[in-house]
C-alpha positions as CSV (number, residue, x, y, z in Angstrom):
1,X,28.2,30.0,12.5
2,X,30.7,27.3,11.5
3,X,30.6,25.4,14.7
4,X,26.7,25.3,14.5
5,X,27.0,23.9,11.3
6,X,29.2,21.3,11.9
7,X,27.0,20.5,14.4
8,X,25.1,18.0,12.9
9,X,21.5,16.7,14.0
10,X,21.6,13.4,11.9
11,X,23.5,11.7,9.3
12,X,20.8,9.4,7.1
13,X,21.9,6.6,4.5
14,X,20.3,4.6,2.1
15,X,21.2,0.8,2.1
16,X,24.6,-0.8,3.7
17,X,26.3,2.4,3.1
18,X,25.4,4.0,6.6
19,X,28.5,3.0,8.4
20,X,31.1,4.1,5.9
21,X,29.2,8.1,5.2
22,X,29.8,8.1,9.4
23,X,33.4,7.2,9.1
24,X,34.0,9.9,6.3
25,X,31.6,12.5,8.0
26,X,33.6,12.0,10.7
27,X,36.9,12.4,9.1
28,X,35.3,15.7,7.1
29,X,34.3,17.2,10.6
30,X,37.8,17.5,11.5
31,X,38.7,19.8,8.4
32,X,36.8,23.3,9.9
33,X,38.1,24.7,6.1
34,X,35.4,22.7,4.1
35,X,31.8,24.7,4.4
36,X,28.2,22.5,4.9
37,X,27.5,22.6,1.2
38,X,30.1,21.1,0.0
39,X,29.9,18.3,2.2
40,X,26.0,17.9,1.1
41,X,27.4,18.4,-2.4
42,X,29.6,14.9,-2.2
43,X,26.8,13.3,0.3
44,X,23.3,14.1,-0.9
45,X,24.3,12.4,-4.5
46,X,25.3,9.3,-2.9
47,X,21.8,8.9,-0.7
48,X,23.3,10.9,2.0
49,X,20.9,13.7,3.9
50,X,22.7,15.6,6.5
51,X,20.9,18.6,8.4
52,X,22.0,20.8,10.7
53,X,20.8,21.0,14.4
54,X,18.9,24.1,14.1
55,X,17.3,23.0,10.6
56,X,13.8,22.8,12.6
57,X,13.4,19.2,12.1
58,X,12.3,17.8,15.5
59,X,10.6,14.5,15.0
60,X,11.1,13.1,12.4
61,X,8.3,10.7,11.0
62,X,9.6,9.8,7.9
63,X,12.4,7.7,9.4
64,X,14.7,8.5,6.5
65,X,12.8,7.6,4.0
66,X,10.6,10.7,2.9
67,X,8.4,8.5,0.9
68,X,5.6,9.9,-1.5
69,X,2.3,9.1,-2.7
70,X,2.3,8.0,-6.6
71,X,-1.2,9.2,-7.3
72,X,-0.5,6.9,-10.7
73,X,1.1,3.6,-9.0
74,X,-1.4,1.4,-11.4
75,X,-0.8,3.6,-14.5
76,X,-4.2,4.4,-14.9
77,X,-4.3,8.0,-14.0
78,X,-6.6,10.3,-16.5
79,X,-3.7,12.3,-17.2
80,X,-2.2,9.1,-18.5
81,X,-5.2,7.8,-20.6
82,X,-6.7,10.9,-22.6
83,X,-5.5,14.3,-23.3
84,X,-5.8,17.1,-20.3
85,X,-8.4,19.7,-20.7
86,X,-7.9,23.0,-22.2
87,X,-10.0,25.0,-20.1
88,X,-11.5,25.0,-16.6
89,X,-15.5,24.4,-16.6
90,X,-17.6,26.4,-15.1
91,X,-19.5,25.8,-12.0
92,X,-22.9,25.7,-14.0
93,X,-21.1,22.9,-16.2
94,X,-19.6,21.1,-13.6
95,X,-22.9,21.0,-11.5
96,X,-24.7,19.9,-15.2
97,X,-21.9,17.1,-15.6
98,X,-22.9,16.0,-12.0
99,X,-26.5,15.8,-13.0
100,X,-26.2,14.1,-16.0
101,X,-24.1,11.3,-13.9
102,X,-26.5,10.6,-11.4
103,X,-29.1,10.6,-13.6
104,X,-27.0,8.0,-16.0
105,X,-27.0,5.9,-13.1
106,X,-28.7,2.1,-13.3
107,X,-32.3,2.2,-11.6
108,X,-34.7,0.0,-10.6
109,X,-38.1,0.3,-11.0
110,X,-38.7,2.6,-8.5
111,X,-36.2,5.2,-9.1
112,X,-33.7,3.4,-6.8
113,X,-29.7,3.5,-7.5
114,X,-29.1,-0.1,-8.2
115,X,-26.6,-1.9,-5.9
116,X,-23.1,-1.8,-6.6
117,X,-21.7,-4.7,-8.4
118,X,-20.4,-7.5,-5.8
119,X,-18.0,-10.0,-6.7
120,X,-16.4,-13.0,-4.5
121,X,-12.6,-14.3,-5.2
122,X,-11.7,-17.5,-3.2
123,X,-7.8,-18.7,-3.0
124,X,-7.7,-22.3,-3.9
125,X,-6.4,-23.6,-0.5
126,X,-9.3,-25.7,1.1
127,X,-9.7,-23.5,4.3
128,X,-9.8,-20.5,2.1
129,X,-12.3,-21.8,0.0
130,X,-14.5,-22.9,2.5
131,X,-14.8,-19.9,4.2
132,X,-16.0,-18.4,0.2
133,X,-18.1,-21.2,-0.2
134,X,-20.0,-19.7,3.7
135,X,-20.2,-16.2,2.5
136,X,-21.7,-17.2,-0.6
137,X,-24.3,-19.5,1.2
138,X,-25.9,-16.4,2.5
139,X,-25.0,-14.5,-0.5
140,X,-26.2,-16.6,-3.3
141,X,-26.9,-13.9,-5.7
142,X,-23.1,-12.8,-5.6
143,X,-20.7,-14.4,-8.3
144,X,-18.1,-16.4,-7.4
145,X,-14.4,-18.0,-8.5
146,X,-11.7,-19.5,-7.6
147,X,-7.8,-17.8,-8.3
148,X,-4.2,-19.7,-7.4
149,X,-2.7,-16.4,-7.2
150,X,-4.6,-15.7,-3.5
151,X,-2.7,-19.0,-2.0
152,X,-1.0,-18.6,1.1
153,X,2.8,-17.9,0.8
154,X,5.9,-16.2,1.8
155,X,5.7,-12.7,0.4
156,X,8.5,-11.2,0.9
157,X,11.3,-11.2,3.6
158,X,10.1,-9.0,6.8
159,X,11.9,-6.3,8.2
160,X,12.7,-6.8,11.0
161,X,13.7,-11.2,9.7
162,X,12.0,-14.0,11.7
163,X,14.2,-15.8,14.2
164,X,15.9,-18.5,12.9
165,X,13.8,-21.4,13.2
166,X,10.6,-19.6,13.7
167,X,9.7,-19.8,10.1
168,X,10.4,-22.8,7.8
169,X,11.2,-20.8,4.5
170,X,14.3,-20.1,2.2
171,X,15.2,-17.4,-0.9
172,X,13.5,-19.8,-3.5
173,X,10.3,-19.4,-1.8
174,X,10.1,-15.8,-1.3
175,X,11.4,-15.9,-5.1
176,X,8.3,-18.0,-6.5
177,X,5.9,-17.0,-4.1
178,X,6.6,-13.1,-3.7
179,X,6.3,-13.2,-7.2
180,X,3.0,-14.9,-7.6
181,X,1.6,-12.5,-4.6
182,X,2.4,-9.3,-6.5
183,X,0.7,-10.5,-9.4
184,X,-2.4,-10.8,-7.1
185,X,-1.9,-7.6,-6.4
186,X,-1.3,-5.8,-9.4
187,X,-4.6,-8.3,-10.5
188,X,-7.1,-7.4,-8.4
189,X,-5.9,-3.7,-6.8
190,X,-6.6,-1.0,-9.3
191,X,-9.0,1.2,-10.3
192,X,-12.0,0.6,-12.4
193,X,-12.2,0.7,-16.0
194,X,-12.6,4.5,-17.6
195,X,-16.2,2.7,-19.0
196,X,-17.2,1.9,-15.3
197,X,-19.5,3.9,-14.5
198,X,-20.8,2.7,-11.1
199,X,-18.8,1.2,-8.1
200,X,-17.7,-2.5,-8.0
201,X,-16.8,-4.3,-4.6
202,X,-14.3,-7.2,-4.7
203,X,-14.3,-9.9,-2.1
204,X,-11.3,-11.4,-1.9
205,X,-11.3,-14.6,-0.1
206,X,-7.7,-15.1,1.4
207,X,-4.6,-16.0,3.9
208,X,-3.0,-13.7,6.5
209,X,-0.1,-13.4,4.8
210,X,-1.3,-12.1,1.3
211,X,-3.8,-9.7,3.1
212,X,-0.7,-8.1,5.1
213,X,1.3,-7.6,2.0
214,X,-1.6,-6.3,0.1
215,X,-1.8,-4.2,2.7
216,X,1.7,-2.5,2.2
217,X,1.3,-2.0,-1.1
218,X,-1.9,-0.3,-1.0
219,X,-0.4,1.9,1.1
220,X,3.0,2.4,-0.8
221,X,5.2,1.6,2.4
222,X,8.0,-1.1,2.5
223,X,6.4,-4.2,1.5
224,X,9.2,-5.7,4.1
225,X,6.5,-4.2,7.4
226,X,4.1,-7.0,6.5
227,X,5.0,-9.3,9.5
228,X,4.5,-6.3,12.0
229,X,0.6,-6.3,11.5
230,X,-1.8,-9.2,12.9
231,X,-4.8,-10.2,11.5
232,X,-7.1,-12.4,13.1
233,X,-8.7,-15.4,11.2
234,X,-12.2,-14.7,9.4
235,X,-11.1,-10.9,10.4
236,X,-12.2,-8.2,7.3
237,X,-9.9,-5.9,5.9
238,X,-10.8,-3.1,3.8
239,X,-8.9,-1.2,1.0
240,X,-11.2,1.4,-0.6
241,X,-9.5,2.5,-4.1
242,X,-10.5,6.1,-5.6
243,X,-10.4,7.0,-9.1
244,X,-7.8,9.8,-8.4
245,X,-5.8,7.0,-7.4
246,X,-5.9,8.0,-3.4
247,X,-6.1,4.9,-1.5
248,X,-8.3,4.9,1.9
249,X,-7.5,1.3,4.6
250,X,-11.1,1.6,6.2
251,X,-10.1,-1.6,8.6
252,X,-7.5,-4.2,8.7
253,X,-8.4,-7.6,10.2
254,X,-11.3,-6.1,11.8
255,X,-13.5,-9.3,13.9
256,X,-16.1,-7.4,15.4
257,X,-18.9,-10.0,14.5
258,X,-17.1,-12.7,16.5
259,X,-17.9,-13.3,20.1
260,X,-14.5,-13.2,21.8
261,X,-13.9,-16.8,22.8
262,X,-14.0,-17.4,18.7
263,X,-10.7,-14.7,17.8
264,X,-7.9,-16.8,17.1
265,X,-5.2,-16.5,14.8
266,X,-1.9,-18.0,13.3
């Protein structure tokens, strides 16, 4: 039974520490006097996770990582903005709640829902704004502004980095312009107002680069990953945001309404 503990499936680290927990796992191994737990004792409080070979882990898809979804990653969770309820409702009140909502919604003359509320937000570089100023040529009824926080810019450093001459960019511009990129996103990607009572689409006119990272932190995965997707230019991307907090990616760079001799990219 010892042996098969000692025999180890994987050894996982967080950070630069990876090399030096394999030296000293392998000096522990050697010692057949020291049982499993207490080597996961000393490990597993440093950002160690070692499992044994017949632990029933096969594939696995979390890298490492074991990352999991903050339902309240834009602090606006219920739970965090009024006091929980005391007792379940009952399925006569829940279906009466639902009635009085739908019938609470805005109409038209005719008994129709009215449309959702459609707003466009063009970054301030000129091909960005031009491409806002097209959509809203065939969408004049839509509002429309302008924001310096959607500008094209380095994000963040990707993992894996950029060969060394690939991309013109140093620390102080991943410093200034990460930072003005996540306040973009911390802007414009939350969920509505508690007062909102109908849905609201957001049309975010913007660069490659801000769309990818957006992308990542919608998602909650390491912002770093941005430089592995591809978007095409004039592609659509869509991030629909829940009031639970659950996040869906209905497309990313999606260029469908191009003929194919018109898909480029950067």
């Amino acid at each position: 039974m010892k042996n098969k503990l000692y025999s180890f499936a994987r050894i996982s680290a967080l950070g630069a520490s990876a090399s030096c927990g394999l030296t000293l796992f392998n000096n522990l191994e050697r010692d057949r006097n020291i049982s499993y737990s207490s080597i996961n004792s000393w490990f597993k409080p440093r950002g160690f996770c070692l499992q044994a070979k017949e632990s029933g882990i096969i594939n696995d898809l979390n890298m490492g990582h074991g990352t999991k979804w903050n339902s309240n990653w834009d602090f606006r969770s219920a739970e965090s903005l009024v006091k929980p309820l005391k007792k379940e409702a009952s399925d006569e009140e829940k279906a009466e709640y639902n009635k009085k909502i739908e019938e609470s919604k805005p109409k038209d003359e005719n008994g129709n829902i009215v449309k959702p509320k459609v707003k466009i937000t063009k970054s301030t570089m000129t091909r960005a704004t031009e491409t806002g100023d097209i959509i809203h040529s065939h969408l004049p009824e839509l509002e429309i502004e302008s924001c310096d926080l959607l500008r094209e810019g380095a994000p963040c450093p990707p993992e894996p980095p950029t060969k060394k001459g690939d991309w013109d960019v140093g620390p102080e511009d991943f410093f200034v312009e990460g930072a003005r990129i996540e306040a973009a996103f911390r802007k414009y990607f939350h969920r509505a107002d508690p007062s909102q009572k109908d849905e609201s689409v957001d049309i975010l006119v913007c660069h490659g680069n801000v769309i990818r990272y957006f992308i990542c932190r919608a998602l909650q995965v390491d912002p770093s990953a941005w430089l592995r997707m591809s978007v095409l230019n004039g592609s659509i991307s869509m991030v629909t945001i829940r009031p639970s907090g659950g996040i869906s990616i209905r497309q990313v760079g999606e260029a469908g309404h191009f003929p194919p001799h018109l898909l480029t990219f950067n």
